[in-house]
Legacy VTK file of the C-alpha trace (Angstrom):
# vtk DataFile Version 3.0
C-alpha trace
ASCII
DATASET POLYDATA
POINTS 262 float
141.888 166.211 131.557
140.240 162.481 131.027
139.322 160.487 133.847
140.621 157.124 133.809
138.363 154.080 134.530
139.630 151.598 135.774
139.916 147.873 133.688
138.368 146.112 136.359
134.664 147.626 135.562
134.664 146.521 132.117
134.531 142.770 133.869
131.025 142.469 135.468
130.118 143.705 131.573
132.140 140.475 129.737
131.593 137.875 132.551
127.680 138.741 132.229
127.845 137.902 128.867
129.221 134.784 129.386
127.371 133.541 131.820
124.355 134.134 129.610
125.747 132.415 126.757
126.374 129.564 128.741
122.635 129.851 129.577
121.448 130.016 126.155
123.493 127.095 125.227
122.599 125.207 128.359
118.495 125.594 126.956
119.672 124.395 123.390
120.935 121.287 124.862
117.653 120.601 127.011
115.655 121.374 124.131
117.679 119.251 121.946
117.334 116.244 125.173
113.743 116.549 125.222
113.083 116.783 121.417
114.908 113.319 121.516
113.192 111.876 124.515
109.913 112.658 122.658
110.792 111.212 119.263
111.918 107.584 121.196
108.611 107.913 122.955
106.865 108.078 119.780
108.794 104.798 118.510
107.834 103.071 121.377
104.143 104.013 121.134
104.477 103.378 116.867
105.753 99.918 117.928
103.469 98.850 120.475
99.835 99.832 118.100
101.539 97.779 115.412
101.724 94.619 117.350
98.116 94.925 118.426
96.828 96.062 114.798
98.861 92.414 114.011
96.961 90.665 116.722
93.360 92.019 115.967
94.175 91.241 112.351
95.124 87.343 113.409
92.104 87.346 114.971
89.669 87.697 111.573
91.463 85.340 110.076
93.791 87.740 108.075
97.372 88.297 108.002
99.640 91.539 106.314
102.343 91.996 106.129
104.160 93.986 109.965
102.018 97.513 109.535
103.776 100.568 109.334
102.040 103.230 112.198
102.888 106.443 112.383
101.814 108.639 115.123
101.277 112.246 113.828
101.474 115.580 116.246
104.352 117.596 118.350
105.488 117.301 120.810
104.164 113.768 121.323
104.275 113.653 125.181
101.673 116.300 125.684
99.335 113.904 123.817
100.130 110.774 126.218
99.465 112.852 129.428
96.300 113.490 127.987
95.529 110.249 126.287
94.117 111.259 123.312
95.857 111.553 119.641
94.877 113.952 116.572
96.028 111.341 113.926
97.639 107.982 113.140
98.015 106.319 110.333
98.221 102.628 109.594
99.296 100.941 106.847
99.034 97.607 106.118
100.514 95.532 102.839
99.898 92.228 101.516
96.443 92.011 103.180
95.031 88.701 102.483
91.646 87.498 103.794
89.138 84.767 102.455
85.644 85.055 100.698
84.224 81.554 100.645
87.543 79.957 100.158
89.077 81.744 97.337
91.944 84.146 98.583
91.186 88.285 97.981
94.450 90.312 97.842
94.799 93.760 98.709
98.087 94.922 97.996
97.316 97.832 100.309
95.280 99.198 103.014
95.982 102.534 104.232
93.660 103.689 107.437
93.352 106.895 108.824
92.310 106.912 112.693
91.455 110.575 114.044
90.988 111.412 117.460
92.346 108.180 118.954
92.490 107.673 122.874
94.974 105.210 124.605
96.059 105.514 128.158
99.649 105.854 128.777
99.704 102.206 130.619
98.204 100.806 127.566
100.972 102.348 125.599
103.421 100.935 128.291
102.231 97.767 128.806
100.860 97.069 125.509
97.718 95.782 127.202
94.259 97.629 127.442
91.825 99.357 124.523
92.915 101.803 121.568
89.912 103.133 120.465
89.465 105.975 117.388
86.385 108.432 117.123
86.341 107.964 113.230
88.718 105.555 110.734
88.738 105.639 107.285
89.998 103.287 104.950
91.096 102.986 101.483
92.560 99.526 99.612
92.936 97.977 96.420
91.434 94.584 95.626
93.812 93.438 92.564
91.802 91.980 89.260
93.971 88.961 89.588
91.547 88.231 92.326
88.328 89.580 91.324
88.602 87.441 87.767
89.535 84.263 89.904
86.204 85.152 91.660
84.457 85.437 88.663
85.854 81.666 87.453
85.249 82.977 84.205
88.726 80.969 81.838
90.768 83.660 80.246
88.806 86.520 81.412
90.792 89.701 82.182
89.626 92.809 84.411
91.051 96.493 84.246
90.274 99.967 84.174
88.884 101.769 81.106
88.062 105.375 81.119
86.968 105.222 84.710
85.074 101.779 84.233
85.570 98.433 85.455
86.109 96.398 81.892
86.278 92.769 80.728
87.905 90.826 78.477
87.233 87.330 77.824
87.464 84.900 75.002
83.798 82.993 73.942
82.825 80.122 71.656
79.577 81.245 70.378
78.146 78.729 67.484
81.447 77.321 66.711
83.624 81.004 66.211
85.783 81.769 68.851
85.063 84.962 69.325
86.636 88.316 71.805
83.996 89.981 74.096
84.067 93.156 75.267
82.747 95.512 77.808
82.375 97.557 80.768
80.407 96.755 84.155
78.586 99.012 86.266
79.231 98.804 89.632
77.140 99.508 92.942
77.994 98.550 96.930
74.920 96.947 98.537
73.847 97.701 102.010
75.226 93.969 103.241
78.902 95.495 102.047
78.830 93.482 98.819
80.317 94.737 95.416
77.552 94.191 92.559
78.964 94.105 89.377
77.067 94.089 85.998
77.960 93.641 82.572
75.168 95.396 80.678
76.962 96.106 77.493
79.119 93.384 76.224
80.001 93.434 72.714
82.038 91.034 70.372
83.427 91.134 66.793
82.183 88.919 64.736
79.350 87.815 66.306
76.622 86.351 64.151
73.738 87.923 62.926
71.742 85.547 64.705
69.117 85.310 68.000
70.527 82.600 69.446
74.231 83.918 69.358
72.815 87.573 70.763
71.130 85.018 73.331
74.288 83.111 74.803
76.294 86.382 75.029
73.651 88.115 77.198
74.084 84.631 78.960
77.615 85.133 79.599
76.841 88.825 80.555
74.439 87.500 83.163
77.045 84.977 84.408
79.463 87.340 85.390
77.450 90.338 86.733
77.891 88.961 90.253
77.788 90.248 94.095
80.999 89.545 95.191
81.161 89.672 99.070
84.811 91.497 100.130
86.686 90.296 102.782
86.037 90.948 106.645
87.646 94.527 106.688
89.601 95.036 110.024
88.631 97.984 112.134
84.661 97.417 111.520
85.263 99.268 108.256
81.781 99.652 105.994
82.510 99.966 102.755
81.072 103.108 100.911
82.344 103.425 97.391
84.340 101.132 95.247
86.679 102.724 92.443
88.120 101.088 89.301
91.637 102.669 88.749
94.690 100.974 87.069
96.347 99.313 89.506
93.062 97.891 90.773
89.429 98.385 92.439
90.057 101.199 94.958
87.312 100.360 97.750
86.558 103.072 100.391
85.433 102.153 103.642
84.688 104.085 107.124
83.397 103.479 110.611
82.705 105.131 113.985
84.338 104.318 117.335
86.015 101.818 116.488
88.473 99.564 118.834
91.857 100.069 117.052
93.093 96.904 118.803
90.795 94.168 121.580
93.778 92.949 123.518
92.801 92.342 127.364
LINES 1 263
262 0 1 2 3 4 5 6 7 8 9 10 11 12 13 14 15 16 17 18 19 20 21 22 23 24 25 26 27 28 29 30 31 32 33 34 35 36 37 38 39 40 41 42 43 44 45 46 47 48 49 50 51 52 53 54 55 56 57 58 59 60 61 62 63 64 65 66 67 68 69 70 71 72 73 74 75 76 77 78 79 80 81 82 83 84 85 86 87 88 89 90 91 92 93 94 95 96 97 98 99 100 101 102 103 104 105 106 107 108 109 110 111 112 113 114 115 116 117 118 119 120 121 122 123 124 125 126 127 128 129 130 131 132 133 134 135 136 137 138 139 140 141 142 143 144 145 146 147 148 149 150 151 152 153 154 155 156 157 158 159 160 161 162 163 164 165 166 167 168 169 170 171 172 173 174 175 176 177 178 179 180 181 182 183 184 185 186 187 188 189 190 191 192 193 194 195 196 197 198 199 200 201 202 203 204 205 206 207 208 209 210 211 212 213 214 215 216 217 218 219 220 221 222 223 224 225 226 227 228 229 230 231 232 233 234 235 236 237 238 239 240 241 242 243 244 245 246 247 248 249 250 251 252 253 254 255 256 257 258 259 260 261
């Protein structure tokens, strides 16, 4: 004969269950809480570098347009309570600065900051030092600027097959003639960009000394150092790049004060 349980023990069984489903989604809510908490922590912190990149930027006489800052790493809060930050990124459009009056544009500067330490009542109060154990930078100076530099009239700057090249119309004896040519280009140790035009060519050119004389001339008067604008950040410029949009410059630097506010 089978032995009849009774109903009631099947309870504990169903009401156990419950109880830890309730748990489960009890943890998915906190989780969800904190993951939010930690994300509006992160736009606070975003917000607050970005107003003191603006101000150290003011500063050296240089304005961009508001910089986009993105602090990288998760969870975010674990990297306040200990003050220090793997990565953040800056980016920073429109930059304009001046080299001896004439206005350089860099339609971009993106800088990478590793290893950045900020207390959490600098991040709160927006007042004390940012400082990163390595930056690196990388803009574009447009050739709008660079050939307004140069003061050269119709001269045009690009990108040819890797090179920095120049176009420029020239009276030479009475022809009006096209000249052509690539510069090579070398960053000297006081941050300057040297630029020389050792092999200019143009159609057309008579057969004579003289002519072959005042386009060297020209050569020489554009092969310039052109000093770049006051980088922010204490960025050194290492390597300068002609690509199409523009003349990529590289720059780096070592524990450097993200922001000076007091």
């Amino acid at each position: 004969m089978t032995e009849a349980y009774p109903a009631d023990e099947k309870r504990p069984r169903r009401r156990g269950r419950k109880v830890l489903g309730t748990l489960v989604v009890l943890l998915l809510v906190v989780a969800g809480l904190l993951v939010v908490a930690d994300r509006v922590a992160v736009g606070v912190a975003e917000r607050t570098i970005a107003r003191q990149v603006s101000d150290e930027l003011a500063k050296q006489d240089a304005r961009s347009a508001k910089p986009q800052v993105e602090v990288a790493g998760f969870p975010f809060l674990t990297q306040v309570v200990a003050g220090r930050y793997e990565h953040i990124s800056i980016v920073l459009r429109d930059v304009q600065g001046s080299v001896q009056g004439d206005a350089v544009s860099l339609p971009r500067l993106d800088v990478d900051a590793r290893d950045v330490r900020a207390s959490l009542d600098t991040l709160r109060s927006g007042r004390g030092d940012v400082v990163a154990d390595s930056v690196r930078g990388t803009g574009t100076i447009s050739y709008d600027s660079l050939a307004a530099l140069l003061d050269r009239p119709g001269l045009k700057l690009g990108e040819q097959g890797g090179r920095l090249a120049v176009t420029a119309p020239l009276d030479i004896l009475g022809a009006k003639l096209t000249v052509n040519g690539t510069a090579d280009i070398t960053v000297s140790d006081q941050g300057k960009v040297a630029l020389r035009f050792n092999d200019l060519n143009a159609e057309g050119l008579p057969a004579l000394p003289l002519a072959q004389t005042m386009l060297s001339n020209y050569a020489k008067g554009i092969s310039v150092d052109i000093p770049l604008p006051e980088l922010p950040f204490q960025l050194a410029v290492r390597e300068v790049r002609p690509t199409p949009e523009g003349l990529v410059v590289t720059a780096d630097a070592k524990n450097v004060p993200i922001n000076s506010v007091s």
